[in-house]
MDTraj code that builds the backbone (N, CA, C; nanometers):
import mdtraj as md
import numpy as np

residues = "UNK UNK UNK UNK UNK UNK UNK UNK UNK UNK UNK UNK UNK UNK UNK UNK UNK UNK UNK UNK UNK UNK UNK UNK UNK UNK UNK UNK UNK UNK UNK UNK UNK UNK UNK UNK UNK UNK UNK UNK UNK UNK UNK UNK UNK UNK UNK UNK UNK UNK UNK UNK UNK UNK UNK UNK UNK UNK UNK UNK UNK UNK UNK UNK UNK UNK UNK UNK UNK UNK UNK UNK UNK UNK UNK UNK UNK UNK UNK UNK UNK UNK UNK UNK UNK UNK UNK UNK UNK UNK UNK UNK".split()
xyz = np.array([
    [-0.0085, -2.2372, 0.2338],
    [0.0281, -2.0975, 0.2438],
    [-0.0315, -2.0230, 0.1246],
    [-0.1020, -1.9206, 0.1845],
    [-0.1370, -1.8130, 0.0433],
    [-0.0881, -1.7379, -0.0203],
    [-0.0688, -1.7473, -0.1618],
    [0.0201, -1.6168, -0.2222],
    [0.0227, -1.5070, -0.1823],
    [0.0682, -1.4060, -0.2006],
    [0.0765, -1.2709, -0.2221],
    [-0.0314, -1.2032, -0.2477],
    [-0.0714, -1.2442, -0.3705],
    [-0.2005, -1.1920, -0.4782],
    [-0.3273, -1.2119, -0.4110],
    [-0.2958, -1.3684, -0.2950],
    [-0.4158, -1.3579, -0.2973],
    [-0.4462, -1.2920, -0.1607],
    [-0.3291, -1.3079, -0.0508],
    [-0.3515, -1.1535, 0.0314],
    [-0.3995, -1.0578, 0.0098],
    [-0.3455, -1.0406, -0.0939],
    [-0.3955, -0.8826, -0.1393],
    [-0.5194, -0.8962, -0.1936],
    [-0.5701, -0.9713, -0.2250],
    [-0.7448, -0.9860, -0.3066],
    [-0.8030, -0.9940, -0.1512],
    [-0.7427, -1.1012, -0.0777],
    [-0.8530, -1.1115, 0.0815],
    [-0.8552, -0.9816, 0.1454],
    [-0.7421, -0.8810, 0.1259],
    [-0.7738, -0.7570, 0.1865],
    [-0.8752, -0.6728, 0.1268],
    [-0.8279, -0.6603, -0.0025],
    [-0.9414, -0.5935, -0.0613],
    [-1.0958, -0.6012, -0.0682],
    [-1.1257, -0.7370, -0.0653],
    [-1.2730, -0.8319, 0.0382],
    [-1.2847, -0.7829, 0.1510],
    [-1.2087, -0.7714, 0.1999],
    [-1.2129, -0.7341, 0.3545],
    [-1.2662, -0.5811, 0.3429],
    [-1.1951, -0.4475, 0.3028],
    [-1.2348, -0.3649, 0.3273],
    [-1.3384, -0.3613, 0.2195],
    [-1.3924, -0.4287, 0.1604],
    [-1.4848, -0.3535, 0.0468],
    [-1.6411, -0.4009, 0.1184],
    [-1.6304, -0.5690, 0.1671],
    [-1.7165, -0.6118, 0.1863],
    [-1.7605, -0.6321, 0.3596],
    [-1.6834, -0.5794, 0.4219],
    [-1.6918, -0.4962, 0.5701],
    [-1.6959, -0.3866, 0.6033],
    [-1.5517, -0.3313, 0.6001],
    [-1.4857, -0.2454, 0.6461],
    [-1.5772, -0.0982, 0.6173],
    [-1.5693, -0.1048, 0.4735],
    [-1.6155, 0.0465, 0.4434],
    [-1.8006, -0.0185, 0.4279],
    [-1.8479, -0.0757, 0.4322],
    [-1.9944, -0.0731, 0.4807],
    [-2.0372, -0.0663, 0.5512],
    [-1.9777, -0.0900, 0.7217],
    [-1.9874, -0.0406, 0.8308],
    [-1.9696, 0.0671, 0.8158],
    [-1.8739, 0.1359, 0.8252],
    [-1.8172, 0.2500, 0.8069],
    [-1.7809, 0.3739, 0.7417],
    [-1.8122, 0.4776, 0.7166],
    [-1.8326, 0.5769, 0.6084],
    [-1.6392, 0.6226, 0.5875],
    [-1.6189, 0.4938, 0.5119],
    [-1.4522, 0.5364, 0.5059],
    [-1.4725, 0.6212, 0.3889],
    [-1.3600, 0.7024, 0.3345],
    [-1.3269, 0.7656, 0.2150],
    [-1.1923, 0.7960, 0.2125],
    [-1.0908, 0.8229, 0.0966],
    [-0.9804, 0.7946, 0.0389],
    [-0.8903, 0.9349, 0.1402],
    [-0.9482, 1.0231, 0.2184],
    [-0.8913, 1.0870, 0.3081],
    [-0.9021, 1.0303, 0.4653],
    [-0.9903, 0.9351, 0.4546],
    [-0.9546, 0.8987, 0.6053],
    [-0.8472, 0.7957, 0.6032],
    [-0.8060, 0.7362, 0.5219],
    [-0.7684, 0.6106, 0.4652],
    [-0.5960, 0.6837, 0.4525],
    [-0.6009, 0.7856, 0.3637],
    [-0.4631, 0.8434, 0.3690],
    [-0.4123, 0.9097, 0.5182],
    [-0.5118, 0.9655, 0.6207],
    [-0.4719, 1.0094, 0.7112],
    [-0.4013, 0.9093, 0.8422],
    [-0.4990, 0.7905, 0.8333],
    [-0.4610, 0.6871, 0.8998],
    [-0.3569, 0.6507, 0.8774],
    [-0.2844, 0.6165, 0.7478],
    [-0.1511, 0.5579, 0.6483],
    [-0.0474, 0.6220, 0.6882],
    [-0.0393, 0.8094, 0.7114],
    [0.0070, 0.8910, 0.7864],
    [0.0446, 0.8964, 0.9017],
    [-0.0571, 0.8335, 0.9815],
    [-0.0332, 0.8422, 1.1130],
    [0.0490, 0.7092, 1.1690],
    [0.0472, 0.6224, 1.0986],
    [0.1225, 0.5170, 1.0897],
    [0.2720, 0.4927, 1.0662],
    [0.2520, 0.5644, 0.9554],
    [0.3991, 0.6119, 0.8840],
    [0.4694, 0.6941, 1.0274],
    [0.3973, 0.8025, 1.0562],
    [0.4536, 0.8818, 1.1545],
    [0.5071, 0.8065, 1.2492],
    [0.4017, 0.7111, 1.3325],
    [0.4694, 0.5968, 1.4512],
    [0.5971, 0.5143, 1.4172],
    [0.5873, 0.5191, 1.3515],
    [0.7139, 0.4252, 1.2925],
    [0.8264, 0.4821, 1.2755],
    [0.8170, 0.6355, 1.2247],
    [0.9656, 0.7358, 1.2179],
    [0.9514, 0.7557, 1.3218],
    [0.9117, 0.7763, 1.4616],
    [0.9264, 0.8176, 1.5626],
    [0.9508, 0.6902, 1.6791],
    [0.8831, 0.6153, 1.6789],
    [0.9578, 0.5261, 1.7523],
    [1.0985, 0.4318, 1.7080],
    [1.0910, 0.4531, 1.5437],
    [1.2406, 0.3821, 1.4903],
    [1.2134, 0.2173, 1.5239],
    [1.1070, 0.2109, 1.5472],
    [1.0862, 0.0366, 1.5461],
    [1.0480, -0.0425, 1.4213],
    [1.0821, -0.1676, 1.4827],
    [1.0001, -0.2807, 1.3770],
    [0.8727, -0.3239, 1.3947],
    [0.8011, -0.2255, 1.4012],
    [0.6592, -0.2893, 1.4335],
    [0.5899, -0.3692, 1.3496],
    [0.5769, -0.4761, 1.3550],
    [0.5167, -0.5668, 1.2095],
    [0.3981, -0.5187, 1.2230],
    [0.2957, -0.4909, 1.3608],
    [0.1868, -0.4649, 1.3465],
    [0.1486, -0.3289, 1.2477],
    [0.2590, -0.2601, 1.2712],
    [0.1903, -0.0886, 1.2252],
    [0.2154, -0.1358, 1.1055],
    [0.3315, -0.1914, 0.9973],
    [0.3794, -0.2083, 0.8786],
    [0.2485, -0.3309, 0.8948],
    [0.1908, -0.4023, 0.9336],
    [0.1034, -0.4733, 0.8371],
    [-0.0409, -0.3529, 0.8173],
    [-0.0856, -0.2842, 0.9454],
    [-0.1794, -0.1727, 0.8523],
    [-0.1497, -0.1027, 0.7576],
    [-0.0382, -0.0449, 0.7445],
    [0.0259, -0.0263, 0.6296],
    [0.0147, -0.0719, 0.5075],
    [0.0526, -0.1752, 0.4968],
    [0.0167, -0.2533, 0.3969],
    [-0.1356, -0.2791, 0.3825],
    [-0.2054, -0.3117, 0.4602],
    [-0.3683, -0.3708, 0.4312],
    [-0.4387, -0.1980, 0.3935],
    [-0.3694, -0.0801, 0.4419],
    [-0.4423, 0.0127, 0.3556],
    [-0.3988, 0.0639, 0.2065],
    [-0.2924, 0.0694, 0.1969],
    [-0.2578, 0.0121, 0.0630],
    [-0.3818, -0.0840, -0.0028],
    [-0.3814, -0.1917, 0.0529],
    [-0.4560, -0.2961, -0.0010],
    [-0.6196, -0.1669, -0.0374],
    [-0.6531, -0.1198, 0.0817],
    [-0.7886, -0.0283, 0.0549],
    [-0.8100, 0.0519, -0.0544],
    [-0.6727, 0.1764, -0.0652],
    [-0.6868, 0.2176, -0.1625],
    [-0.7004, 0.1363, -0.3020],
    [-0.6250, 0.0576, -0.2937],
    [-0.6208, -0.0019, -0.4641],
    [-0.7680, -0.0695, -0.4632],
    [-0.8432, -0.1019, -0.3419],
    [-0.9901, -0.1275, -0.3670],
    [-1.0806, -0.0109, -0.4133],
    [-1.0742, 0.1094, -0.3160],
    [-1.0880, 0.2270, -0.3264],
    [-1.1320, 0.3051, -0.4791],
    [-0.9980, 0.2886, -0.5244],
    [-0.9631, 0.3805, -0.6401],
    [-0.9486, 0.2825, -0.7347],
    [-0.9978, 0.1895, -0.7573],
    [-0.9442, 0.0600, -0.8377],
    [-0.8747, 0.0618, -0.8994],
    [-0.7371, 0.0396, -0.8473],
    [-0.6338, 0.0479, -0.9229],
    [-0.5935, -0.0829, -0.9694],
    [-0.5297, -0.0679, -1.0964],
    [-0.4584, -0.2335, -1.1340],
    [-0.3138, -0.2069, -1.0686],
    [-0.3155, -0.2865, -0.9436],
    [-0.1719, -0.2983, -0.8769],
    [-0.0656, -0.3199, -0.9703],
    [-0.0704, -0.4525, -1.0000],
    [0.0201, -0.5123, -1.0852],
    [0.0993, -0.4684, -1.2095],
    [-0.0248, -0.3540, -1.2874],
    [0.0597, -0.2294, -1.3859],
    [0.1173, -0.1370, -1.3395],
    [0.0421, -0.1090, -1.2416],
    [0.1328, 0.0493, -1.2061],
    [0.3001, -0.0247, -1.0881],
    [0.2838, -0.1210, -0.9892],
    [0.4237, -0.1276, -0.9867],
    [0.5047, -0.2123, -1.1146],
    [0.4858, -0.2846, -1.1918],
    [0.5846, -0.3239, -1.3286],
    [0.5858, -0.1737, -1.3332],
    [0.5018, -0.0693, -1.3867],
    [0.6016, 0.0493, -1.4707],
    [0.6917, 0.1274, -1.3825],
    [0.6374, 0.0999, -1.2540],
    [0.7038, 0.1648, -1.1225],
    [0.8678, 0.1271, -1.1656],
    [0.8328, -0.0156, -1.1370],
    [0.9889, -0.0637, -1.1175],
    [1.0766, -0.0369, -1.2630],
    [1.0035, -0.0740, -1.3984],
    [1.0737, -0.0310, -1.5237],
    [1.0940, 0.1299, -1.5332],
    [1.0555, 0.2483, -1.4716],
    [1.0831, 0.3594, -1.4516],
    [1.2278, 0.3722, -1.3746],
    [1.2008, 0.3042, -1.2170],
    [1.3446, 0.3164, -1.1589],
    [1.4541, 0.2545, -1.1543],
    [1.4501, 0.1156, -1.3075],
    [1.5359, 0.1108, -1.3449],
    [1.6041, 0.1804, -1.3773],
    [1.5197, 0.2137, -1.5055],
    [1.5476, 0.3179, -1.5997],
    [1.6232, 0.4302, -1.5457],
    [1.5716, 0.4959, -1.4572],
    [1.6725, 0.5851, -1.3411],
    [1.7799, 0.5548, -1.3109],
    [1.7986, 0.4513, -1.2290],
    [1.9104, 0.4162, -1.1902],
    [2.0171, 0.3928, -1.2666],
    [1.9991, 0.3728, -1.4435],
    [2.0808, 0.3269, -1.5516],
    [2.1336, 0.4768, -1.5429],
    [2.0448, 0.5861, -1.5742],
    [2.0679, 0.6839, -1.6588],
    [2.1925, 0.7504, -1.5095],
    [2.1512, 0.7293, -1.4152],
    [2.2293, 0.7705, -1.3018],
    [2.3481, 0.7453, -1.2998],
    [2.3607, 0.5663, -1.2884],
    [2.4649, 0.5167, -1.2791],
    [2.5583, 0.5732, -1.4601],
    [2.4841, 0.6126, -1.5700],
    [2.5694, 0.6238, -1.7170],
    [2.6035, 0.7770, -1.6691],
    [2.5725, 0.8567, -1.5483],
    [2.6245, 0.9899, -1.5326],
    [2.7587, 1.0229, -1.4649],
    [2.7813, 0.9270, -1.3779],
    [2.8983, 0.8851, -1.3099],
    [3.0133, 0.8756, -1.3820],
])
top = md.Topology()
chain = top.add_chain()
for i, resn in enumerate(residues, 1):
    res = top.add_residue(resn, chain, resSeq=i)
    for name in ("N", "CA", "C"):
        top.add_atom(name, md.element.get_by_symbol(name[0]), res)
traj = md.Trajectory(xyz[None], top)
């Protein structure tokens, strides 16, 4: 079984070294698609694993895309909404 990480590296292969060389993708077709996905999913109220795995594999694009370091930006993600949730829960 493959990690996580390395899902996410085979996706990013995938669209870098296919996907968008066939194809004249760019970071608005990529968000519009993500959209339209998102949308199917509030509207039918299902579990679609299929739509939630494009979901996820464009995710995977952008962070090819825009090269993002995944791994920093959610750690500060999540140490931010800790952090929230403390200051929330110390308002109560």
């Amino acid at each position: 079984m493959k990690h996580f990480e390395q899902l996410w590296n085979e996706a990013e292969s995938v669209f870098s070294n296919h996907i968008q060389k066939n194809k004249n993708i760019n970071l608005s077709a990529i968000l519009q698609e993500t959209q339209s996905h998102l949308l199917q999913l509030k509207e039918n109220n299902s579990n679609n694993s299929t739509l939630y795995g494009k979901v996820l594999f464009n995710l995977c694009c952008l962070s090819n895309l825009l090269n993002l370091n995944v791994y920093e930006i959610l750690e500060n993600t999540i140490y931010n909404e800790k952090l929230n949730s403390l200051e929330d829960s110390d308002s109560d």
